[in-house]
N, C-alpha and C positions, 0 to 999 in steps of 0.2 A: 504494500500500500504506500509507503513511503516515498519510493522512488516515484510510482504515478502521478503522487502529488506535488514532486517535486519538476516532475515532466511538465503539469497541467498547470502549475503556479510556479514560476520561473523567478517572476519578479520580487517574491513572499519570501520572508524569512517563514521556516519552519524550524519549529523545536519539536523533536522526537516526544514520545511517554508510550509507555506499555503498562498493560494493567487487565485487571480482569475486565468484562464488558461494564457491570453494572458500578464500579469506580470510576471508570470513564465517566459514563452516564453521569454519576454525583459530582463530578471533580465540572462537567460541563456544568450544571444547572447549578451549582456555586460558583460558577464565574470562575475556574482556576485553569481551565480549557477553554478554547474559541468552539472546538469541534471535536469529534470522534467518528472514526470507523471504525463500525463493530458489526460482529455477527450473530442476532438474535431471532426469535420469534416475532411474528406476525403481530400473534398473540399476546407478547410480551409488555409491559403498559412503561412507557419512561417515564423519568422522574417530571414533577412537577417542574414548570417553565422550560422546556427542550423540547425541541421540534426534531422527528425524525425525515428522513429525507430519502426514498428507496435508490443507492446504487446498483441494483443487479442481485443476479442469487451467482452463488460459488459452488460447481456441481462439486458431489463428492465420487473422488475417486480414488482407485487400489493401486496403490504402488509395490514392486517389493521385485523379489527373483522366483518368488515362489511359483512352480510349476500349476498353472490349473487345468485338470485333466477329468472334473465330473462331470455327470450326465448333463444333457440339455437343460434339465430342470432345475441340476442340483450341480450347476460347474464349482462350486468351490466347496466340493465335499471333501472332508478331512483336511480339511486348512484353516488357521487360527489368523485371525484379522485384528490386531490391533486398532480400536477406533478413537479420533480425538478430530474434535470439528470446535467451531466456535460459539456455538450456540450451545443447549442447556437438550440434545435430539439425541445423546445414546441410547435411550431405550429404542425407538424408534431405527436408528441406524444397526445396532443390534437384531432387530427383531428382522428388518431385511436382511442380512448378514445369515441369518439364521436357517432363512426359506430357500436361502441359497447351498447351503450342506456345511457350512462352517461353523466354527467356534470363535463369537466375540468377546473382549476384551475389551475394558475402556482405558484408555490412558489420561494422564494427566494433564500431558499437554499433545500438540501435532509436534513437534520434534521428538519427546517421548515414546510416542508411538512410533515415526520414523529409524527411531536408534533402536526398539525394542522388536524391531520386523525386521532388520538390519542384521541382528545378532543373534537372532533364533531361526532365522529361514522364513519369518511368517509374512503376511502381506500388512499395508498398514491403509485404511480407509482416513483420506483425509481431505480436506478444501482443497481443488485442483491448484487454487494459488500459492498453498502450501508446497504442493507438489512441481509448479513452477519457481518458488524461488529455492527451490534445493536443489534444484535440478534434475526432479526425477520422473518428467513429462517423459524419456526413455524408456522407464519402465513401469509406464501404466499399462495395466492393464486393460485393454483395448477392447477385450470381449466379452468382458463382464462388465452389466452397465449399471449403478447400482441404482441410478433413474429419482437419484435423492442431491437435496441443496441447501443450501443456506443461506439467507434472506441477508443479506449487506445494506446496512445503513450508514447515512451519515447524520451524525446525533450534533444539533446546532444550538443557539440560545442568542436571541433577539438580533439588532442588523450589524452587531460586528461582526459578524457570520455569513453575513451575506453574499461575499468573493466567493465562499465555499460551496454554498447553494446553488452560486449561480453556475459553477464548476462540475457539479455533480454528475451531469451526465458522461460531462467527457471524462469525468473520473473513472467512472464505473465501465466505460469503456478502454482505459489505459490500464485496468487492475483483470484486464480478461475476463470481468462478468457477463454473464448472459441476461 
């Protein structure tokens, strides 16, 4: 996300912060943020005074080396998938994971997952952007499509925000959202 925003607002100082989504969200609607990109639910309600803003969804995708060789129905039978996405959706990512012949596992974070599918042989379900900035668009897995995503916003608070609003599509277009 960072670099797009640094592609899409050239002339802006940007200062970095990482944090869990819903600290962002606090840290924007006290005024200690202009903005945040996060990955939440639909459903999810922000804090009081932030506006969200939809950049795109983030498919989720299988990276790893692991061999998949199950049925039609069940291509990822006998294979352990590490899952970590941005949003608050592993039961759900899970539960397709499951229909597919696998065994999930949530991780703590998408690098967690990434190191931990790395070092066991298993595959790792993650936000395709994840999987682009590690660089492991290589070894995604192509035929298994897991047909799941994750809602990207940009979470703002009143018109010093407004550069970012007005940026937002091209954002969500330079961070490979669909």
């Amino acid at each position: 996300m960072f670099p797009a925003l640094h592609r899409e607002l050239p002339d802006h100082e940007i200062a970095h912060a990482t944090a869990h989504g819903f600290q962002l969200v606090n840290a924007v609607a006290d005024g200690l943020l202009d903005a945040a990109v996060l990955g939440v639910g639909a459903a999810d309600s922000p804090a009081s005074g932030v506006r969200r803003t939809a950049l795109g969804r983030d498919p989720i995708v299988l990276v790893g080396k692991a061999t998949v060789s199950g049925s039609k129905r069940r291509p990822l039978a006998g294979q352990t998938v590490v899952v970590a996405t941005y949003a608050h959706d592993y039961p759900v990512v899970a539960a397709k994971i499951a229909r597919l012949g696998a065994e999930a596992h949530d991780a703590a974070s998408t690098a967690t997952a990434v190191a931990l599918a790395r070092q066991e042989g298993w595959l790792a379900a993650v936000p395709r952007t994840t999987a682009a900035s590690l660089d492991l668009l290589d070894q995604e897995v192509t035929d298994v499509r897991l047909k799941l995503d994750v809602p990207i916003w940009l979470v703002t608070r009143g018109p010093r925000s407004a550069v970012l609003v007005d940026c937002a599509d091209g954002l969500g277009e330079r961070m490979g959202l669909r």
